[in-house]
N, C-alpha and C positions, 0 to 999 in steps of 0.2 A: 585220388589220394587226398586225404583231409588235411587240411590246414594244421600247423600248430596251435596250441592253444594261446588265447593272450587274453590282456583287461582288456575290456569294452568298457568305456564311456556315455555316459549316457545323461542327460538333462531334461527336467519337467517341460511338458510342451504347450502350459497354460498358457503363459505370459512370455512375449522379448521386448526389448527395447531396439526399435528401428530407426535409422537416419530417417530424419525429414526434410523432405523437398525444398530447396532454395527458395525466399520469398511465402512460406507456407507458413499459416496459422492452423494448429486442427485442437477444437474446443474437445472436454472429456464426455464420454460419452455417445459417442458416431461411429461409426463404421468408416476404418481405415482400409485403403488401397495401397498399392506397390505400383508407381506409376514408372515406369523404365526403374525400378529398383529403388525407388522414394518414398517413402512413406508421403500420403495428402489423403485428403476428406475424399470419401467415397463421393461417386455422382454416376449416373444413367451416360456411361462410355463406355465404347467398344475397347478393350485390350487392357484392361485394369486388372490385379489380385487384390480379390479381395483378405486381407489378414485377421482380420479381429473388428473388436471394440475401445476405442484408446480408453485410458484409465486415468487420462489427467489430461491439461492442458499444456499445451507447448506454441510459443511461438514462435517460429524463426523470420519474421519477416523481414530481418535485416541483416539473414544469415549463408552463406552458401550451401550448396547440398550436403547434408550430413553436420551442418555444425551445431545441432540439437539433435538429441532423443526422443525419443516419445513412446511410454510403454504402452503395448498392445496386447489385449485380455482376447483367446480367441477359444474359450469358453459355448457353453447355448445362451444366445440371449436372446431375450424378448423384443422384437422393433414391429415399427408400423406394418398395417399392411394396403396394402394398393387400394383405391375404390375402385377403378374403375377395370383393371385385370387383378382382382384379389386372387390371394394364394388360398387355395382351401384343402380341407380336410386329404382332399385325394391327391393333395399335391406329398404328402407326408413320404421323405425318405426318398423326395427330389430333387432339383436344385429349385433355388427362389433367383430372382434375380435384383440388382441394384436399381433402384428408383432415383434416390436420393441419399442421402446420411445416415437417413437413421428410418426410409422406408423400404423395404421389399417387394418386389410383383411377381407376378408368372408370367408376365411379358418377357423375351427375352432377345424384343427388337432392339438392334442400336446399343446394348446396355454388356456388364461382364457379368458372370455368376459372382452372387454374395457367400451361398452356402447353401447347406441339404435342410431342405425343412423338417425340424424336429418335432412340432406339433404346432398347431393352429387354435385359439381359441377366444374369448371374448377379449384378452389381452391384447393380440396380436398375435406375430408369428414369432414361433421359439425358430431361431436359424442358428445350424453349427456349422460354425467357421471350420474347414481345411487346414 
């Protein structure tokens, strides 16, 4: 039997603005994690989400969890890519993993997924954030 009908609700899935982590600085421009549900600067750790790209600077490090925002772009963006397990061409339409901030690998020892690699090329790696 089918539902009645009703509004749906619905909002852009570019951008949100996320609590960030107690004690936490994250500069614009890095790749943001959800660390037990915290916004903080990506890094090469097991158990992280990865959300986006912040789009501005925030610092709380005089703040409890959540007592700052910090909008997060989770858009294709362009970031590093690894030397030494670079992402390549035949990784397109896989996951990349977390290096660093603002680097990507295909390594994916010890590290969370950042995102599906959307293209590779003398730039770096186009990666789309989840």
């Amino acid at each position: 039997m089918p539902s009645e009908a009703r509004k749906r609700e619905s909002r852009a899935g570019d951008s949100r603005a996320l609590g960030v982590k107690a004690a936490v600085k994250i500069v614009r421009g890095v790749m943001v994690v959800l660390q037990a549900g915290w916004a903080v600067t990506a890094s090469a750790a097991a158990g992280l989400v990865a959300v986006g790209v912040s789009d501005e600077t925030v610092d709380n490090t005089g703040g409890a969890n959540g007592d700052k925002l910090i909008k997060v772009d989770r858009r294709v963006f362009v970031l590093e890519n690894d030397t030494v397990a670079p992402v390549t061409r035949a990784h397109i339409g896989s996951d990349c993993y977390i290096l660093d901030d603002i680097t990507v690998t295909s390594d994916n020892t010890g590290t969370s997924v950042a995102g599906r690699v959307f293209d590779v090329d003398a730039r770096g790696v186009s990666v789309e954030f989840y």
